[in-house]
C-alpha positions in Angstrom: 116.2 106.2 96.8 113.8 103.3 96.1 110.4 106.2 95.7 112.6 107.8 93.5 113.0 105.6 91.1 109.4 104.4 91.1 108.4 108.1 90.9 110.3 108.6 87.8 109.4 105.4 86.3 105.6 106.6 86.9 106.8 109.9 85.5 107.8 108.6 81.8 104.3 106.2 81.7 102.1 109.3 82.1 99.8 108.2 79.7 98.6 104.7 82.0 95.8 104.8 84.3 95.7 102.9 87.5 93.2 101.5 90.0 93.5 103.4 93.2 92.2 102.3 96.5 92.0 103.7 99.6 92.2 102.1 102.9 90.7 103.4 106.5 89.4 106.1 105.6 86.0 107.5 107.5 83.1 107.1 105.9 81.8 110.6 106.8 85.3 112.0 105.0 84.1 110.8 101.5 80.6 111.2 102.5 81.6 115.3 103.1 83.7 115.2 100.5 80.9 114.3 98.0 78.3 116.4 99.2 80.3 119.3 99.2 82.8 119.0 96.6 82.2 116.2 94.4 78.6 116.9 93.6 78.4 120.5 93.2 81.6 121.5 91.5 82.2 118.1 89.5 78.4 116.7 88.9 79.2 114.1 90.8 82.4 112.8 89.2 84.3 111.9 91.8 87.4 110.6 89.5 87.7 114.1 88.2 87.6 115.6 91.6 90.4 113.2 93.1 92.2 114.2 90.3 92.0 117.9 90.1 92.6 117.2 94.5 96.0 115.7 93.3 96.7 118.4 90.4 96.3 121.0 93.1 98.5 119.3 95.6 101.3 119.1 93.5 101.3 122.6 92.4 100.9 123.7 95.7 104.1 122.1 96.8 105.7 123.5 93.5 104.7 126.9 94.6 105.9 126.3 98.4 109.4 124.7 97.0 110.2 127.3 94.9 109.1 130.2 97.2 111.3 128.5 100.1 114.3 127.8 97.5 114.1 131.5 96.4 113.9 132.6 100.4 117.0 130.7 101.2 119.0 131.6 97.8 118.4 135.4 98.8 119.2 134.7 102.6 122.3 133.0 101.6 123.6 135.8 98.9 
């Protein structure tokens, strides 16, 4: 209950950037990351890249959530 209110409170301030770090993650991970994504796709901007990562993500899961509420609302009829 508690993510969900800080989700929606994130939700409604849209418009505010934040500092991310990230912890314990391998150095070879972001190295790989950069050389194969980062620099070729984004000219080396990796903000934009983590970004469009995140964007994809999230409509990914859209896509899954729907396609598995549609699967169980025809099972169920």
């Amino acid at each position: 209950m508690h993510m969900k209110m800080k989700t929606a409170v994130l939700a409604q301030q849209n418009d505010r950037m934040v500092e991310l770090t990230f912890h314990n993650v391998p150095a070879s991970l972001l190295s790989e990351f950069a050389e194969k994504i980062v620099k070729p796709y984004y000219k080396g901007n990796i903000n934009a890249a983590i970004q469009d990562l995140l964007r994809q993500a999230l409509r990914e899961q859209d896509f899954v959530h729907s396609h598995v509420t549609h699967t169980r609302n025809s099972v169920e009829a």
